[in-house]
Short mmCIF file of the C-alpha atoms (twelve columns), coordinates in Angstrom:
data_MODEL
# 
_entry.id   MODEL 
# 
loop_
_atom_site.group_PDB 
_atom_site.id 
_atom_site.type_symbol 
_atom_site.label_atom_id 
_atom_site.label_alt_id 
_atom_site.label_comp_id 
_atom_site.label_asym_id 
_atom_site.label_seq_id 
_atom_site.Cartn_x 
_atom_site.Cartn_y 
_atom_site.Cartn_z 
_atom_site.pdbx_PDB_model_num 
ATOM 1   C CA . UNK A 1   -139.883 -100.014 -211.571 1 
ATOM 2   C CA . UNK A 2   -137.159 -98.880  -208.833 1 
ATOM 3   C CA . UNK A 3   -137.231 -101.680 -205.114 1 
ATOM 4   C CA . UNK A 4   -138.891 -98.240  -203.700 1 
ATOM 5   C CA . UNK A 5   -141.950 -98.230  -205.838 1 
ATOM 6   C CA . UNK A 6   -142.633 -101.840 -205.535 1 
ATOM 7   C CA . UNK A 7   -142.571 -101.922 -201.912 1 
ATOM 8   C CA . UNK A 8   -144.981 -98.810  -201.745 1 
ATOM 9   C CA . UNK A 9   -147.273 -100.523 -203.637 1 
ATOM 10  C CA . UNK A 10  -146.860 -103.700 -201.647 1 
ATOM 11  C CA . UNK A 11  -147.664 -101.181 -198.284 1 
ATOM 12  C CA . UNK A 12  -150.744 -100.025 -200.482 1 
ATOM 13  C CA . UNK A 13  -151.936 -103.456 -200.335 1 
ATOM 14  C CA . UNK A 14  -151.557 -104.287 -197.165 1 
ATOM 15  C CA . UNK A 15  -153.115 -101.290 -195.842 1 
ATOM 16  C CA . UNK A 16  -155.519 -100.720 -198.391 1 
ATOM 17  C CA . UNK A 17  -155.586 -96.749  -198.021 1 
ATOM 18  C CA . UNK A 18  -157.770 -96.473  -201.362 1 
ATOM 19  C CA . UNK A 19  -160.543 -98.575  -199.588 1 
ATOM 20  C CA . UNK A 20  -160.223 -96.230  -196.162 1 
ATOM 21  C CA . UNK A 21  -160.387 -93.026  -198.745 1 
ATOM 22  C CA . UNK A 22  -163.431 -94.439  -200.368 1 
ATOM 23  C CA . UNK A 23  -165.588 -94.608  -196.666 1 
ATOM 24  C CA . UNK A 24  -168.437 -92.096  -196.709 1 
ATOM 25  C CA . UNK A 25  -166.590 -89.029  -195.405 1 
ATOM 26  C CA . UNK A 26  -168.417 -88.832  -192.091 1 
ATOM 27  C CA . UNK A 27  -166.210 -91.678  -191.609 1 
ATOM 28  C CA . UNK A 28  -163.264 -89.979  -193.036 1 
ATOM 29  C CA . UNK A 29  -163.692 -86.867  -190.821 1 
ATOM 30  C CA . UNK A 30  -163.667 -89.798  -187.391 1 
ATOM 31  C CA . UNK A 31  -160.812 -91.293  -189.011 1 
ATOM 32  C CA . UNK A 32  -158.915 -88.242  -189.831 1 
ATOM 33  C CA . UNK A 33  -160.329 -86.964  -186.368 1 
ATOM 34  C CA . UNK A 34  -160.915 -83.515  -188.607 1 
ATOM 35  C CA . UNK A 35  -163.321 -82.161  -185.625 1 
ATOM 36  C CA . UNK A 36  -160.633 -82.100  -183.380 1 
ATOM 37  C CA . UNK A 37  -157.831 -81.085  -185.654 1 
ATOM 38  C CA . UNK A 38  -155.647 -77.694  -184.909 1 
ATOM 39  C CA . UNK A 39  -152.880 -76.100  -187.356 1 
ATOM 40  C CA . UNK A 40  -149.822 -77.132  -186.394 1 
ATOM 41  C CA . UNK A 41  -147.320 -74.896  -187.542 1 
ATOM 42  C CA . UNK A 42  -143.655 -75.797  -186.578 1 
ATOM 43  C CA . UNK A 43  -140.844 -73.240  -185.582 1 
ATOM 44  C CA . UNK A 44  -138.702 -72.922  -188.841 1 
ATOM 45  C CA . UNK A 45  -135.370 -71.242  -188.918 1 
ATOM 46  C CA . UNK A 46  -132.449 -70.302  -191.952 1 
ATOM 47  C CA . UNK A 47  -130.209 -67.957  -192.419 1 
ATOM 48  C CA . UNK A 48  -131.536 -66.562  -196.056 1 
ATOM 49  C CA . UNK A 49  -135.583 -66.370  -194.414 1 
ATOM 50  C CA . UNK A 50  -138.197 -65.234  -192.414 1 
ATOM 51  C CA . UNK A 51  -140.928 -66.623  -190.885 1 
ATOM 52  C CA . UNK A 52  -144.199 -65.353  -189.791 1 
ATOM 53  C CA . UNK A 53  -147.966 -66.160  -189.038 1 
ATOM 54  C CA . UNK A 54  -150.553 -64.061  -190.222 1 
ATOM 55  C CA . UNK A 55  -154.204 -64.135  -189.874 1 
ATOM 56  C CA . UNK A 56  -156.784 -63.882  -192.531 1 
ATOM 57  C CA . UNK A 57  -160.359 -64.609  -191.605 1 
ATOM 58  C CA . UNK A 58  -159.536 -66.161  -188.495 1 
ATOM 59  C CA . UNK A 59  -157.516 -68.647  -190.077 1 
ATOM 60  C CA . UNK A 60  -153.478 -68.675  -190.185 1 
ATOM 61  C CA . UNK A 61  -151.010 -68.117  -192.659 1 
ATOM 62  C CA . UNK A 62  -147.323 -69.116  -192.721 1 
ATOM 63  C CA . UNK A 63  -145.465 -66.021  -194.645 1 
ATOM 64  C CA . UNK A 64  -142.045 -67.653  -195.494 1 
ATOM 65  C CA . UNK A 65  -139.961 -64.596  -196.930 1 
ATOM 66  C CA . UNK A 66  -136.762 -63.251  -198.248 1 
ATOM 67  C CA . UNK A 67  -134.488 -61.490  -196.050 1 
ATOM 68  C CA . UNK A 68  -133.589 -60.057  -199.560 1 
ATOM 69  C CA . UNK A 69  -136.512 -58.902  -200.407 1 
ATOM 70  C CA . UNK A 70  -138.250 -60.601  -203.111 1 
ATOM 71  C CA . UNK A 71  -140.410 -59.600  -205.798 1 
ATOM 72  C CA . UNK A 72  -142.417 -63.138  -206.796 1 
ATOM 73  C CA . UNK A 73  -144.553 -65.426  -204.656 1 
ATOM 74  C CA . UNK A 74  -146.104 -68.837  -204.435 1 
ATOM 75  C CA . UNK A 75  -148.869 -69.844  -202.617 1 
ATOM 76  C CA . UNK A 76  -149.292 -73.681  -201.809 1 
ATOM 77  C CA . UNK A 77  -152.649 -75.161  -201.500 1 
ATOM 78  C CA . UNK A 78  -152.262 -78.598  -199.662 1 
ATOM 79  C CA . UNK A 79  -155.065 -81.413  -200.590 1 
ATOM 80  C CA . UNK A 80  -156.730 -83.476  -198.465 1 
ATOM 81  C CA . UNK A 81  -160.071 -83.105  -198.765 1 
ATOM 82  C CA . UNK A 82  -160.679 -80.118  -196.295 1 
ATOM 83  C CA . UNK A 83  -160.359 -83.244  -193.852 1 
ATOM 84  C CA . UNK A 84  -156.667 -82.046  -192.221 1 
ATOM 85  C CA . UNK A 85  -154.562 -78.644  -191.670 1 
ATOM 86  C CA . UNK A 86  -151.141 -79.151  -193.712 1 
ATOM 87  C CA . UNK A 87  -148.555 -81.540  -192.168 1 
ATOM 88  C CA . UNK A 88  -145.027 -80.107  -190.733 1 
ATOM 89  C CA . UNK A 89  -143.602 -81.607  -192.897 1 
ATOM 90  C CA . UNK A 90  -145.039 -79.777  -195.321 1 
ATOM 91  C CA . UNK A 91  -144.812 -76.408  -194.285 1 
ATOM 92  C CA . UNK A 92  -140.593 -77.549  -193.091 1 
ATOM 93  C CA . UNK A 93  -140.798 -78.793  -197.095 1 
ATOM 94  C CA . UNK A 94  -141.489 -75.440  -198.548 1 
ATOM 95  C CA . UNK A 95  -137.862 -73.628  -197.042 1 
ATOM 96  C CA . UNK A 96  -135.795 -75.958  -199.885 1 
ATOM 97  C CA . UNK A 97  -138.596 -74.280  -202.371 1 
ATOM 98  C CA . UNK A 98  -138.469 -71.115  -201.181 1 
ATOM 99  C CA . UNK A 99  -134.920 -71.211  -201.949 1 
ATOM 100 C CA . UNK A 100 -134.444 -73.152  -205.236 1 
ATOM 101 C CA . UNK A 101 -137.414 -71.091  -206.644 1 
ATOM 102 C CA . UNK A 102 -136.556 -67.673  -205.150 1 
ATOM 103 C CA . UNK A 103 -139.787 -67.171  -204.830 1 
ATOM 104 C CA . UNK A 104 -141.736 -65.772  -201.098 1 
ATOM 105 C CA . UNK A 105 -143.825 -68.836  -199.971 1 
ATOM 106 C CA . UNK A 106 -147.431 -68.744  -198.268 1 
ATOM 107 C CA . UNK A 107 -149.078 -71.439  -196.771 1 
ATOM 108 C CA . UNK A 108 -152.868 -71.290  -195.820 1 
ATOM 109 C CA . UNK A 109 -154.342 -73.131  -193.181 1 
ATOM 110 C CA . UNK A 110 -157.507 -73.109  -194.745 1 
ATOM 111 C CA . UNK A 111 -160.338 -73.801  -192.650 1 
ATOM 112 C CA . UNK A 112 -161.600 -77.424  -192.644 1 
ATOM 113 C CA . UNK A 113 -165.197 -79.714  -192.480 1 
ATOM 114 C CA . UNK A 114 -167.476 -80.133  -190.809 1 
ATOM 115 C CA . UNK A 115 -167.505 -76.534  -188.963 1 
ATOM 116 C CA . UNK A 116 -167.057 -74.865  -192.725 1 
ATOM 117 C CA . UNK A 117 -167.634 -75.968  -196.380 1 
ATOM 118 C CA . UNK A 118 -165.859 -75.291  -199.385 1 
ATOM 119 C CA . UNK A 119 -167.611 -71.884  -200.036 1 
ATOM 120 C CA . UNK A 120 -165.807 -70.921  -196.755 1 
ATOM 121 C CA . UNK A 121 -162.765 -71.620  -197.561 1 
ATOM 122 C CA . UNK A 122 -162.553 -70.069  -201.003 1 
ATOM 123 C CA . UNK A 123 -163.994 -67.438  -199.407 1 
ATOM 124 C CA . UNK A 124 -160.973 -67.276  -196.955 1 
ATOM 125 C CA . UNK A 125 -158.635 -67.852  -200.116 1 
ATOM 126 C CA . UNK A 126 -159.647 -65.140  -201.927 1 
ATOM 127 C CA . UNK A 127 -159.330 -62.418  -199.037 1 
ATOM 128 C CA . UNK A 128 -155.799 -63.911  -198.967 1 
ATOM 129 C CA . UNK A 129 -155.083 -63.251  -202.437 1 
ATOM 130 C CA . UNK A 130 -156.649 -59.965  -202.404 1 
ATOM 131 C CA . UNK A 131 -154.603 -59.157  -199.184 1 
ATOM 132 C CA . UNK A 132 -151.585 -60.171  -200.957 1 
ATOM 133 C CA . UNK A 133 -151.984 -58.651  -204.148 1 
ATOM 134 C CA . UNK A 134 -150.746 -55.566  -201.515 1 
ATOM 135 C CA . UNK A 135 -147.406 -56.701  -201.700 1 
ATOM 136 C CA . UNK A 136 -146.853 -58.974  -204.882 1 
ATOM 137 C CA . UNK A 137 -147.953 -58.301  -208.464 1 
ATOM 138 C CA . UNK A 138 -150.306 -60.415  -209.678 1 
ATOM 139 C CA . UNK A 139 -147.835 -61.563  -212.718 1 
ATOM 140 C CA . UNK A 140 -145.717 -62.436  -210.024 1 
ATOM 141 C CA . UNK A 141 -147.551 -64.838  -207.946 1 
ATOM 142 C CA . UNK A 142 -147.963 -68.482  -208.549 1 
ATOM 143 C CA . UNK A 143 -150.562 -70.733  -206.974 1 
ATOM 144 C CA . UNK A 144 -149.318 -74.290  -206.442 1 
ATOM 145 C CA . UNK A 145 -151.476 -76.928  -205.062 1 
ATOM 146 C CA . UNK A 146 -152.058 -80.990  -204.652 1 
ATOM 147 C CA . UNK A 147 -155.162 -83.161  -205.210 1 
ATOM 148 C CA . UNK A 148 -157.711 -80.964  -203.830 1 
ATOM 149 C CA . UNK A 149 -155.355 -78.172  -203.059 1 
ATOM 150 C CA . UNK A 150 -155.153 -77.858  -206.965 1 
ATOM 151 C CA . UNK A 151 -158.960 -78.225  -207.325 1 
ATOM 152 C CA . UNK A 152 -158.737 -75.114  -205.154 1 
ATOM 153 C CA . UNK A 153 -156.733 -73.209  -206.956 1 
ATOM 154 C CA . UNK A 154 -158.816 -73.773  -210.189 1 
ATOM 155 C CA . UNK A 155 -161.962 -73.244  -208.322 1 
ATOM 156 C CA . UNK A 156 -160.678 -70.087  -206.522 1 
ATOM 157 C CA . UNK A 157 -160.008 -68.743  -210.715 1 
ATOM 158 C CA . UNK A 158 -163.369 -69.432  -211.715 1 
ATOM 159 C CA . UNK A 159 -164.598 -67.742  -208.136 1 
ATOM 160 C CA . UNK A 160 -162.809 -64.370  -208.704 1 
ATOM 161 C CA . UNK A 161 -164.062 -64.686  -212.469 1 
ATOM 162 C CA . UNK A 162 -167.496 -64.881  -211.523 1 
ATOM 163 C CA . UNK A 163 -166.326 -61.706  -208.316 1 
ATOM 164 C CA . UNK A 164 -167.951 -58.261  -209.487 1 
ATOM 165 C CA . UNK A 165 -164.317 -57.179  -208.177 1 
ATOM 166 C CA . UNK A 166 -162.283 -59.359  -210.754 1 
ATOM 167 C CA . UNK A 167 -159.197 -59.523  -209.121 1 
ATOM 168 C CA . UNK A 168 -156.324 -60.123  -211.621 1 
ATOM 169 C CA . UNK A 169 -155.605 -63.976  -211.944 1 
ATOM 170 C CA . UNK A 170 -152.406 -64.278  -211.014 1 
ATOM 171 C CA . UNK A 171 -149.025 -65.087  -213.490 1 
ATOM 172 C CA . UNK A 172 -148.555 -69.100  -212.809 1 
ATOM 173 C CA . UNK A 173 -151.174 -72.700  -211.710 1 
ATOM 174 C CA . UNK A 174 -149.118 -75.684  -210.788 1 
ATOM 175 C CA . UNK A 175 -151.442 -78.135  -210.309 1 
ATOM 176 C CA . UNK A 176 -150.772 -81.904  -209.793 1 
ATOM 177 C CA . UNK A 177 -153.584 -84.027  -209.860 1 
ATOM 178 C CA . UNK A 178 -156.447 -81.515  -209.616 1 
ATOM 179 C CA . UNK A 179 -159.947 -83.089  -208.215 1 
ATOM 180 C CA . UNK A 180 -162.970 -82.626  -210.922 1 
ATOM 181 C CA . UNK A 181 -166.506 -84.060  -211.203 1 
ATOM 182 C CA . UNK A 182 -166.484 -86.743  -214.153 1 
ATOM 183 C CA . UNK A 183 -168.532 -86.434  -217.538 1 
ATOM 184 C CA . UNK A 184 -169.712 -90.244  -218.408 1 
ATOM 185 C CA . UNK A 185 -167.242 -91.139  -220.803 1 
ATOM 186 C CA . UNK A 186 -164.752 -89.722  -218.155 1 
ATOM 187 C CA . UNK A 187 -166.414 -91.972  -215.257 1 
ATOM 188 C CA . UNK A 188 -165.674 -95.080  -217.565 1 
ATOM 189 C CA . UNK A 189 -162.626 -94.424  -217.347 1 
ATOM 190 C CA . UNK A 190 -161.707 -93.796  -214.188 1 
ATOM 191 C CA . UNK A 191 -163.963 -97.209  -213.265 1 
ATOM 192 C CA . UNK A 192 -161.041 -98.956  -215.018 1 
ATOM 193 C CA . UNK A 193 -158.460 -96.849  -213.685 1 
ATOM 194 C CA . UNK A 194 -159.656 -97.963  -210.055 1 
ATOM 195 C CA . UNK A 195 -157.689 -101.252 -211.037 1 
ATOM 196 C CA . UNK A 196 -154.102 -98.991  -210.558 1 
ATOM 197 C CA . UNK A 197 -154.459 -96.278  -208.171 1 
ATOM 198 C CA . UNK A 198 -153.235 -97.120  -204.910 1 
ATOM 199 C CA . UNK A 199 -155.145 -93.793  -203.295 1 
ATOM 200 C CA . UNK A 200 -158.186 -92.543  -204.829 1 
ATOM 201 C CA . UNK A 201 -161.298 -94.318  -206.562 1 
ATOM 202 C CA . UNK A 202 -164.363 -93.315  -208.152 1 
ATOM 203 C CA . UNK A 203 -166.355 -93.734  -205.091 1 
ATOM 204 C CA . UNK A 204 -163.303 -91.557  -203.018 1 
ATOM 205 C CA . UNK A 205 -163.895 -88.665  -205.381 1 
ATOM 206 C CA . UNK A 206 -167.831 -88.483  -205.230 1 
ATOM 207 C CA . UNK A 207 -167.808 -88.741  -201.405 1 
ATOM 208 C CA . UNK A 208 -164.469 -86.143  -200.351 1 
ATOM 209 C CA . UNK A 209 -166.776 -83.949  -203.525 1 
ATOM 210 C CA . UNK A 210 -169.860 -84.405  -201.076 1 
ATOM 211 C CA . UNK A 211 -168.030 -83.682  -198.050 1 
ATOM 212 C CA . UNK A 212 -166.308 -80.557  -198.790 1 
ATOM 213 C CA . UNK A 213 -169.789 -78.858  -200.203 1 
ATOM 214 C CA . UNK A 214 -171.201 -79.931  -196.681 1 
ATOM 215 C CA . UNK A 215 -175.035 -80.213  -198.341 1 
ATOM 216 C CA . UNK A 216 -174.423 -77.472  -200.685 1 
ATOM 217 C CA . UNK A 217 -175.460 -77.437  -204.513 1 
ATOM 218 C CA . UNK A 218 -172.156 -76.710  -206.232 1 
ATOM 219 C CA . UNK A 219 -172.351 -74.473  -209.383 1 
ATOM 220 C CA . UNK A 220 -171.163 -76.750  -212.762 1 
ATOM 221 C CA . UNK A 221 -168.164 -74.688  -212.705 1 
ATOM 222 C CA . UNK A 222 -166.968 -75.785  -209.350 1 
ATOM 223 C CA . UNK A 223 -167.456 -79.197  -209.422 1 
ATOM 224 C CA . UNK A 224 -166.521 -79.550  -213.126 1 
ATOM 225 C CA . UNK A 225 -162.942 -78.355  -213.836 1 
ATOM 226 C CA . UNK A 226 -163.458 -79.028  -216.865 1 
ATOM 227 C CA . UNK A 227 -166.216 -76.540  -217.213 1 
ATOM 228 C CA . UNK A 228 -164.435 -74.190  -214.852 1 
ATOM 229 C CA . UNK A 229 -164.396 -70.176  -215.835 1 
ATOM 230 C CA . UNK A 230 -160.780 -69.158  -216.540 1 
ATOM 231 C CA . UNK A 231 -160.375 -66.161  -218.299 1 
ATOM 232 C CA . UNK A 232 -157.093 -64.816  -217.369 1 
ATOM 233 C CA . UNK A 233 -155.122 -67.707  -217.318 1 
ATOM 234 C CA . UNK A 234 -151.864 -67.214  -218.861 1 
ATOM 235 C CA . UNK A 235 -149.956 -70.343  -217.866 1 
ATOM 236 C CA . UNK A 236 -150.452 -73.374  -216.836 1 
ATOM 237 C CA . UNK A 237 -148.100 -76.842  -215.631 1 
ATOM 238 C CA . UNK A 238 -151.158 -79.416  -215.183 1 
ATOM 239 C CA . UNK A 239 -149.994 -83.179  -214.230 1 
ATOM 240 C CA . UNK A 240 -151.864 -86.529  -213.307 1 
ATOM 241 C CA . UNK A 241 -150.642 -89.567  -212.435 1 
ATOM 242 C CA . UNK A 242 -151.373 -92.755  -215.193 1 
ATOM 243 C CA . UNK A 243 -152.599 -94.644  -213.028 1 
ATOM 244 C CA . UNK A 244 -154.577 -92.711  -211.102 1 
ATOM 245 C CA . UNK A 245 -158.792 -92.176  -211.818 1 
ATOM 246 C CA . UNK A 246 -158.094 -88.283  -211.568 1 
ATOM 247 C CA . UNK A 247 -156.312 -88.796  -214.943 1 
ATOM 248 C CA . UNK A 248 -159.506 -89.340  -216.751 1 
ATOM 249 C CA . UNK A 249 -160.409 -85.651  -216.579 1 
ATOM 250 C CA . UNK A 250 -156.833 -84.705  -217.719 1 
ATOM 251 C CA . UNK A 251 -157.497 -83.827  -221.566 1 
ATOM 252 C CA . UNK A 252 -160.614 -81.845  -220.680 1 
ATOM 253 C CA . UNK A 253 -159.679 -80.123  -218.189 1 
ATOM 254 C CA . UNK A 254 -156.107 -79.001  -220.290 1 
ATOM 255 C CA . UNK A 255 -158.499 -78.665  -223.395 1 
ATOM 256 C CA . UNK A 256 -161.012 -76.127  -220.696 1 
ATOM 257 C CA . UNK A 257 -157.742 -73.910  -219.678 1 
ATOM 258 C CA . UNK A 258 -156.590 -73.766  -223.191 1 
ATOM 259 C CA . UNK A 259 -160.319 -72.277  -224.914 1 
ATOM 260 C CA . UNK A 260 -159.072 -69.517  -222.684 1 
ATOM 261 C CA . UNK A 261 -155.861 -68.964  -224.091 1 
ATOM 262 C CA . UNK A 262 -154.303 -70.621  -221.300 1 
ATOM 263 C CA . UNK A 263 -150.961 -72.340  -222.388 1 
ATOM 264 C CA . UNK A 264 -150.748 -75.423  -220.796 1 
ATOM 265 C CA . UNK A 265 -147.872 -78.218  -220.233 1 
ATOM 266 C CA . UNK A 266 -150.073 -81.027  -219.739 1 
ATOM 267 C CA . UNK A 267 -147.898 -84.339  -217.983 1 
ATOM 268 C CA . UNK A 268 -149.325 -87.431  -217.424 1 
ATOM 269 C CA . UNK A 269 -146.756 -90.007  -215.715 1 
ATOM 270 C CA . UNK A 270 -146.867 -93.017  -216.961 1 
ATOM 271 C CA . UNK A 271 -147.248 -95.575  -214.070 1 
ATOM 272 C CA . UNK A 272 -147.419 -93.166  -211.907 1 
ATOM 273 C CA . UNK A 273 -149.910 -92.738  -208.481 1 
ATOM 274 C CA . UNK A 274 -151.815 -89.965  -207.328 1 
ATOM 275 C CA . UNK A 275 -150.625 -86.017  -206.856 1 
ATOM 276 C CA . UNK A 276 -146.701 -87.781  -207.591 1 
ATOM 277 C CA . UNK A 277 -145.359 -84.518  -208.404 1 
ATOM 278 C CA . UNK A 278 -146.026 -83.190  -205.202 1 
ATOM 279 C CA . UNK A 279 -145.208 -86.023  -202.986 1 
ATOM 280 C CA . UNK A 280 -141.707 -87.435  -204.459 1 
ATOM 281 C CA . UNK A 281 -141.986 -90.797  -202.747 1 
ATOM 282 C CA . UNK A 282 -140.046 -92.793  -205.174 1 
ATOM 283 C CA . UNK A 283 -137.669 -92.227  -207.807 1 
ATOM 284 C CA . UNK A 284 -140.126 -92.426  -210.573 1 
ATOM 285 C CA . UNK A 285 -142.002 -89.174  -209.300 1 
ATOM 286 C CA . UNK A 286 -138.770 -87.063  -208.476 1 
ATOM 287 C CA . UNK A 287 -138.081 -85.521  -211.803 1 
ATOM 288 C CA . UNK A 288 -141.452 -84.306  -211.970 1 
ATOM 289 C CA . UNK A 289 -140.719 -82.676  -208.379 1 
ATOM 290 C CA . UNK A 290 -137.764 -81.216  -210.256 1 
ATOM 291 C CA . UNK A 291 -139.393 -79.752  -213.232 1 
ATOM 292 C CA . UNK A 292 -142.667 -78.399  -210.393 1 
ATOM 293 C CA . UNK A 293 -139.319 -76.253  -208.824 1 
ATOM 294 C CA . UNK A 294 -138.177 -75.182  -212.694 1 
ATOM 295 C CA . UNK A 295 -141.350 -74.233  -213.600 1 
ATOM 296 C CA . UNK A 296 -141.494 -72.333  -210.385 1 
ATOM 297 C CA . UNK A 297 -137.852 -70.776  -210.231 1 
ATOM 298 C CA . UNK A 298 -137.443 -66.966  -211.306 1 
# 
């Protein structure tokens, strides 16, 4: 284990962030101050881009293009738990992508709790998608999300599945650490694997799942990825952390993707914490940030 790791973990237990995630998410949302919360999108310049806000069902969208035009595109779906508007750091984190990848990037500020509930936002998703399927081929777009971000994406599949429009799925998922309710040999599990993650717990997952349906009965297929509705999928880079209790759906929800003739490149890091692909923090999770910008690249 790199000096980086072990002091993140010792941070972890000083501030013990999976007991704060694990409040009842009326908490969270005071804690996150979620009520209150407005996108912050920062002013982003380069030579090889362009940047520009668009609006789609009242809610913004950063549009980070190609000055050479280009063909593919990647949306990124930041987690969270519909609690907070992606970071600046995030959205600044996505010119490096644009570039390595060559890929357009678009990044939804998706509306949030308690004003709006998940239904709301996939329904702002998919008018996105649809909107974009204007401009992008749907073989050509990737969706690329975090935690809940790639719950999202998986739920927004089974939503346009279940559409009497049936949009085309589009060409690519990259989803790292993907939310999903727990079947009870699944819940074991992830009661032992609340020993090792430093973020998330058992009791984390059923209240952010709570939360974001804000009193609404979720269908099976959007609470359980692993019983999500994916025809369409074509290809798939799925990865959980080892340590994390989001791991214990991992094998389902690959097995799920797969009955649908998805192929899938299931990782599991070893040791690892929570959504590491997506957030390199030490040198342990950086390869897989690596092989996220591969799988990605055109």
């Amino acid at each position: 284990m790199s000096v980086k790791y072990e002091l993140l973990k010792a941070a972890f237990r000083i501030v013990p962030f999976q007991k704060i995630m694990a409040k009842p998410y009326d908490q969270l949302m005071k804690i996150f101050k979620t009520a209150d919360a407005k996108p912050s999108i920062p002013a982003l310049s380069d030579p090889e881009l362009t940047f520009e806000t668009i609006t789609v069902d009242r809610s913004p969208v950063l549009m980070i293009r190609h000055k050479v035009p280009a063909e593919h595109l990647c949306i990124y779906l930041v987690g969270g738990g519909m609690l907070k508007y992606p970071k600046p750091f995030q959205a600044k984190g996505l010119v490096g992508m644009a570039k390595e990848t060559g890929r357009d990037f678009a990044l939804p500020y998706f509306p949030l709790c308690p004003q709006n509930n998940l239904f709301d936002t996939l329904d702002m998703l998919y008018d996105m998608y649809r909107l974009l399927l204007k401009a992008y081929r749907p073989e050509n777009i990737a969706f690329l999300g975090g935690s809940s971000g790639a719950f999202m994406a998986l739920c927004l599949v089974s939503y346009i599945n279940r559409d009497k429009e049936k949009l085309t799925i589009p060409g690519k998922l990259c989803l790292c650490s993907p939310g999903s309710a727990l079947e009870a040999e699944e819940r074991k599990a992830a009661e032992r694997l609340n020993r090792t993650d430093l973020i998330m717990s058992t009791a984390a997952l059923d209240n952010i799942f709570a939360g974001m349906a804000g009193g609404q009965e979720l269908p099976e297929y959007l609470r359980y990825m692993q019983r999500g509705i994916y025809t369409g999928v074509k290809d798939v880079y799925l990865t959980y952390g080892g340590d994390e209790v989001f791991s214990a759906a991992a094998e389902s929800t690959a097995a799920r993707l797969r009955s649908y003739g998805a192929a899938v490149e299931l990782e599991i890091g070893r040791g690892l914490y929570h959504a590491y692909a997506a957030l390199p923090l030490v040198p342990e999770a950086k390869p897989a940030y690596q092989r996220v910008n591969h799988y990605l690249r055109v």
